[in-house]
C-alpha positions as CSV (number, residue, x, y, z in Angstrom):
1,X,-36.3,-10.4,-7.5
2,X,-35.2,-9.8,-3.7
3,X,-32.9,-6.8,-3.2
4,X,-31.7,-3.9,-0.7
5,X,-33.0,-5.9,2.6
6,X,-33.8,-9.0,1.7
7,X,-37.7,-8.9,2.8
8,X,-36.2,-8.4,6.4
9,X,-34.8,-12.6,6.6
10,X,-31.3,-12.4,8.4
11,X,-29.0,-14.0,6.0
12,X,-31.1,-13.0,2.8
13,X,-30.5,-9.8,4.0
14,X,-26.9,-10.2,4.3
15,X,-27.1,-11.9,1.1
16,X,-29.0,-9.5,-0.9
17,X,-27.0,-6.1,0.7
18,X,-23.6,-7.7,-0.5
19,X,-24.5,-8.3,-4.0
20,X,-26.3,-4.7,-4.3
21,X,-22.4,-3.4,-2.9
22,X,-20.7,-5.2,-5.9
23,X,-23.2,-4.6,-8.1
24,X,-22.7,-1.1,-7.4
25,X,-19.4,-1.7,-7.2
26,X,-19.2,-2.6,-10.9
27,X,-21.8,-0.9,-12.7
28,X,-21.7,2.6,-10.6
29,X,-25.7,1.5,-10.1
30,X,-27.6,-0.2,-7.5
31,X,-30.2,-3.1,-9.0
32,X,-33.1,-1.4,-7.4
33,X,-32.2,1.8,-9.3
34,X,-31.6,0.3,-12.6
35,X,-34.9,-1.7,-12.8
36,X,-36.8,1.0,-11.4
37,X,-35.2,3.4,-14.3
38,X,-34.1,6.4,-11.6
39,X,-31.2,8.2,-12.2
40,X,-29.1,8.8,-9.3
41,X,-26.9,11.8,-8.6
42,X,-24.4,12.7,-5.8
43,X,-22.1,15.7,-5.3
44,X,-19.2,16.2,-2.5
45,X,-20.8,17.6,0.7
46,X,-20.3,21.0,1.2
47,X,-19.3,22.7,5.0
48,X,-22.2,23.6,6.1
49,X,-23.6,20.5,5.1
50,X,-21.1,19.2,7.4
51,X,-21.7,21.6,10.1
52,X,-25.3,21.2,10.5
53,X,-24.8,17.6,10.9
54,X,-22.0,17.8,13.7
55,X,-24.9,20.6,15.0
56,X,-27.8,18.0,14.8
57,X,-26.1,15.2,16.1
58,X,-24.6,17.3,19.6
59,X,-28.2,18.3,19.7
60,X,-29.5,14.7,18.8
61,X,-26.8,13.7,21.6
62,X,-27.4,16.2,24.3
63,X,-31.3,15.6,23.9
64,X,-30.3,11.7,24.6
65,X,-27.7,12.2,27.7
66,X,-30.4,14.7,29.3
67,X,-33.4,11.8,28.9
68,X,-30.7,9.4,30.7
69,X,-29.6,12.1,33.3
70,X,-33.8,12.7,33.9
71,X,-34.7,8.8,34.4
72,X,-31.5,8.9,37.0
73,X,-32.8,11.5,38.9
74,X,-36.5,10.2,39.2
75,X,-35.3,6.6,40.2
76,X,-32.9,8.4,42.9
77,X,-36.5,9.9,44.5
């Protein structure tokens, strides 16, 4: 059985994805989880959970507008 991404094939993919969503929809379990016999757990994200992503992804950001402003300035001589 195909599930999650599909083997990587456009509309399998697409496929495959949506019934994994009702799936877990449904059943509160993803297909790939059940047959594989994990037991998945979750709990509400915390604050600093949330401030070290907002953190990372400035940092992530800034890292990416400084690679941009760098190629500018060597093209410009």
């Amino acid at each position: 059985m195909v599930f999650g991404m599909g083997l990587g094939a456009p509309l399998i993919c697409l496929y495959t994805m949506w019934q994994g969503k009702e799936a877990l929809e449904d059943k509160r379990v993803a297909p790939w989880d059940a047959d594989g016999g994990y037991r998945v757990t979750h709990r509400p994200m915390g604050i600093w959970q949330g401030v070290l992503m907002v953190v990372g992804g400035l940092i992530w950001g800034g890292e990416r507008l400084l690679g941009v402003i760098d190629r500018f300035a060597s093209m410009a001589g």
